[in-house]
DRENZAVO-728788 format. One record per residue (C-alpha): x, y, z; residue in three letters. Coordinates in steps of 0.1 Angstrom, whole numbers, plus 5000, padded with zeros to 4 digits. Layout:
@east->X north->Y up->Z resn->Ala
...
***
This chain:
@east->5179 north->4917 up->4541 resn->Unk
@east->5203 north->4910 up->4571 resn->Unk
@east->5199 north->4952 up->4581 resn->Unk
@east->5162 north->4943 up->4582 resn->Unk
@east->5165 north->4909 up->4601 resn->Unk
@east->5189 north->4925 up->4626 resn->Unk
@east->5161 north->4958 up->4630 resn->Unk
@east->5133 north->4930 up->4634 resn->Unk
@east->5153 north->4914 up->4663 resn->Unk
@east->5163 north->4946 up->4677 resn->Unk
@east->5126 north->4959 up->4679 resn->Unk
@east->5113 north->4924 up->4692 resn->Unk
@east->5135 north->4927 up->4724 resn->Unk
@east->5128 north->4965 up->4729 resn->Unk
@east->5088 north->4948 up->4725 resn->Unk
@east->5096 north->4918 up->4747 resn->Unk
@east->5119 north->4940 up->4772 resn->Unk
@east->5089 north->4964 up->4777 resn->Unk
@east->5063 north->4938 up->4782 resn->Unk
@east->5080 north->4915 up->4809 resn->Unk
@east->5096 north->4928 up->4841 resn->Unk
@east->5095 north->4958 up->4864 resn->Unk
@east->5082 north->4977 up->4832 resn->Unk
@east->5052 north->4982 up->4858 resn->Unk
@east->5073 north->4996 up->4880 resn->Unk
@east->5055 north->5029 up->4874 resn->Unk
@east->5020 north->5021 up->4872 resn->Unk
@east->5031 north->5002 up->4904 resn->Unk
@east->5040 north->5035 up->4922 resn->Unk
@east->5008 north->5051 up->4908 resn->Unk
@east->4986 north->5024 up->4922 resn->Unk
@east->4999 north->5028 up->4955 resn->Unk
@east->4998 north->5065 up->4951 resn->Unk
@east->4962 north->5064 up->4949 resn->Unk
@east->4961 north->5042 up->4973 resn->Unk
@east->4982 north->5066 up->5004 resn->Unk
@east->4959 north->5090 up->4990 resn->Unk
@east->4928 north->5075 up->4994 resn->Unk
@east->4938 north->5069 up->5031 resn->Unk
@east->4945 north->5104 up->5034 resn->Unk
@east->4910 north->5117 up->5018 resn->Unk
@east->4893 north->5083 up->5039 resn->Unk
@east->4880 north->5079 up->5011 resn->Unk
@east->4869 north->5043 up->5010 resn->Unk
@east->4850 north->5039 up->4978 resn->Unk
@east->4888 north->5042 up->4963 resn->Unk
@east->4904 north->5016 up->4987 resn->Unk
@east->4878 north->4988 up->4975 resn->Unk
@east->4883 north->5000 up->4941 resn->Unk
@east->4923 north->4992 up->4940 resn->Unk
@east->4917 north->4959 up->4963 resn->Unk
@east->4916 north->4926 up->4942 resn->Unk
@east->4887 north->4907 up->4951 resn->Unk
@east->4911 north->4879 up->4969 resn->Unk
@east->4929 north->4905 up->4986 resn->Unk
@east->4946 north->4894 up->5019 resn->Unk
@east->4963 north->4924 up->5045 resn->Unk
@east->4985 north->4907 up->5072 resn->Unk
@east->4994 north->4931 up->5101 resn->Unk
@east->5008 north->4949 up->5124 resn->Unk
@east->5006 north->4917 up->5148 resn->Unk
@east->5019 north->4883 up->5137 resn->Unk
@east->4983 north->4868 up->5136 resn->Unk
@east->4964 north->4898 up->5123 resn->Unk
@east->4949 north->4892 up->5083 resn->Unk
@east->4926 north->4912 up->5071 resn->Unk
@east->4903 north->4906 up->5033 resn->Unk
@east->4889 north->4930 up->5013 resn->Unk
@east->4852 north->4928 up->5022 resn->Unk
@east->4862 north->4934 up->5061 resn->Unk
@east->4895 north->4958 up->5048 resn->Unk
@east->4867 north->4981 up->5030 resn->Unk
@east->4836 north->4975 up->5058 resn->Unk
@east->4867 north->4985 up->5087 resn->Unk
@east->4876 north->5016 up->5071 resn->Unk
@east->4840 north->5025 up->5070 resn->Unk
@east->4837 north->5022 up->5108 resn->Unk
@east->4870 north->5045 up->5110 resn->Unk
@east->4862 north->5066 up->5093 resn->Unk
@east->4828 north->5078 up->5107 resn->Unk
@east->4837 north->5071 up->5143 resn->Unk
@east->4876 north->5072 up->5149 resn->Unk
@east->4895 north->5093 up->5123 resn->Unk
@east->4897 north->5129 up->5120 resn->Unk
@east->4924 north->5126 up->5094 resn->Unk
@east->4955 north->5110 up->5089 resn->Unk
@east->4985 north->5127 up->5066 resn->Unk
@east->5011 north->5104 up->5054 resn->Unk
@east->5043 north->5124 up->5064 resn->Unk
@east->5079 north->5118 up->5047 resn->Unk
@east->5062 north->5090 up->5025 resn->Unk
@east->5087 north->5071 up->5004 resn->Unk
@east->5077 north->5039 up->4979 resn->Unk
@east->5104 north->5016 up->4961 resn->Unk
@east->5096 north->4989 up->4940 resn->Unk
@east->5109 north->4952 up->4945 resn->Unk
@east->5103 north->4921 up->4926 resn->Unk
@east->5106 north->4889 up->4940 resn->Unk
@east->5117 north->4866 up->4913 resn->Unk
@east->5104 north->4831 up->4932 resn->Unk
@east->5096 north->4814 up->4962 resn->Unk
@east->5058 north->4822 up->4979 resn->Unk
@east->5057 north->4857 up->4974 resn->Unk
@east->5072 north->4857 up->4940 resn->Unk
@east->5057 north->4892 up->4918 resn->Unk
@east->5056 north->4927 up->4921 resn->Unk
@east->5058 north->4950 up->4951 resn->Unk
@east->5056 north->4979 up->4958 resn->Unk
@east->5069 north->4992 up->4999 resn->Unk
@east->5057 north->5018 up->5013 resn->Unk
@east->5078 north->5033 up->5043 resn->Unk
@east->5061 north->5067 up->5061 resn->Unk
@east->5055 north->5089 up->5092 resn->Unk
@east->5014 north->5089 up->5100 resn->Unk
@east->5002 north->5119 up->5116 resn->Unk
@east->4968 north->5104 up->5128 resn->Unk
@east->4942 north->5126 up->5148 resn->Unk
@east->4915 north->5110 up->5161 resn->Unk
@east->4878 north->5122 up->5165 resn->Unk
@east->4864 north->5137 up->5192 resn->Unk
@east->4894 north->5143 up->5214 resn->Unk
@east->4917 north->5160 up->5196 resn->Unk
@east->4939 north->5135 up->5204 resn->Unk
@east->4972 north->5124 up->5181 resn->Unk
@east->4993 north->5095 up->5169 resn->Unk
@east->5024 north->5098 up->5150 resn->Unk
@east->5040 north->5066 up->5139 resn->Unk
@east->5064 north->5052 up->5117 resn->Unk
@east->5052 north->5026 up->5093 resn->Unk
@east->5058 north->5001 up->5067 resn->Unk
@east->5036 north->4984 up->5042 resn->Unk
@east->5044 north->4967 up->5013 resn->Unk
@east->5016 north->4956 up->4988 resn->Unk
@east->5021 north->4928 up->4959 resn->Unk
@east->5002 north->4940 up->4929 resn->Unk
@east->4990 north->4919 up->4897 resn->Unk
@east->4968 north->4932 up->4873 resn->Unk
@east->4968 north->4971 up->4888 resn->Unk
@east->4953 north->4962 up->4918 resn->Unk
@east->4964 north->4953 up->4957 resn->Unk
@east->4964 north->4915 up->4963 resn->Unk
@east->4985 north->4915 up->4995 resn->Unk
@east->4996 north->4935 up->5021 resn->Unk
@east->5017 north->4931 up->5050 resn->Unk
@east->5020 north->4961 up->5075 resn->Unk
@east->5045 north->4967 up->5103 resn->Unk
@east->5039 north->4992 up->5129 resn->Unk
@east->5044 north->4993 up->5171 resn->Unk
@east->5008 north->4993 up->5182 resn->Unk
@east->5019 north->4999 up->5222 resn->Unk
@east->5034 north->5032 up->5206 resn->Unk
@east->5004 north->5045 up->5194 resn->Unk
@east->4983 north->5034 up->5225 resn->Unk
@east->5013 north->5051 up->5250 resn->Unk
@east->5010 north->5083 up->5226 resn->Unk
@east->4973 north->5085 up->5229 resn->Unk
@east->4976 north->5073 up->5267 resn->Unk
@east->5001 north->5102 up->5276 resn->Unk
@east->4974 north->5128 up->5255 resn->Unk
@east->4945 north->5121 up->5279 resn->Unk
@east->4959 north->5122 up->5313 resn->Unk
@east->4976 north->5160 up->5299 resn->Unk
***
């Protein structure tokens, strides 16, 4: 009876160990996956579909916040009037929890070299950025993204007068 007791405890944490924690770690990764490639493909239909509803985007500039329905609606405009593609170059995600305070849940951060080419001109951008999304319940609820606009405008800038 005690091998049985001690088997029952044993299995209970394994249980409790796999349903509390980073055990989302992976499907974490995989959501943002998508996501980077959903931004590659500008494919939009996907962004809104890995948004949570309440989803707030904070970024690149202190007072920049961005929600879902504008988020998806933005893209839209980008995509048929300003992006001829955009490749996600030496992408690399980790996963962090914050275990209280404000921002207390998963994460997942999202550190890259964009190749951006823009419509029209042929013109380029590449940057280096970092975003970092909190996830609940498999979808984006927040983002924050850090990137040096002036960069992108001196890159473009330099393009045109060449």
């Amino acid at each position: 009876m005690k091998k049985l007791i001690t088997v029952m405890i044993a299995v209970s944490a394994i249980l409790i160990g796999c349903t509390n924690g980073p055990e989302n770690s992976k499907q974490n990764l995989e959501l943002i996956e998508k996501y980077v490639q959903s931004v590659e493909n500008l494919d939009y239909e996907t962004m809104e579909a890995v948004l949570d509803d309440n989803y707030m985007g904070y970024g690149p500039s202190i007072n920049d916040s961005i929600t879902k329905n504008l988020a998806v609606e933005n893209w839209k405009q980008n995509v048929e009037f300003l992006y001829e593609s955009i490749k996600y170059e030496k992408s690399r995600n980790a996963v962090v929890i914050i275990d209280s305070g404000e921002n207390e849940g998963e994460w997942v951060s999202n550190w890259a070299q964009l190749k951006i080419v823009y419509k029209g001109s042929e013109s380029s951008a590449t940057i280096w950025a970092n975003t970092i999304y909190q996830i609940k319940n498999n979808k984006i609820i927040k983002s924050y993204s850090f990137y040096n606009e002036a960069d992108v405008y001196e890159q473009l800038e330099a393009a045109d007068l060449n």
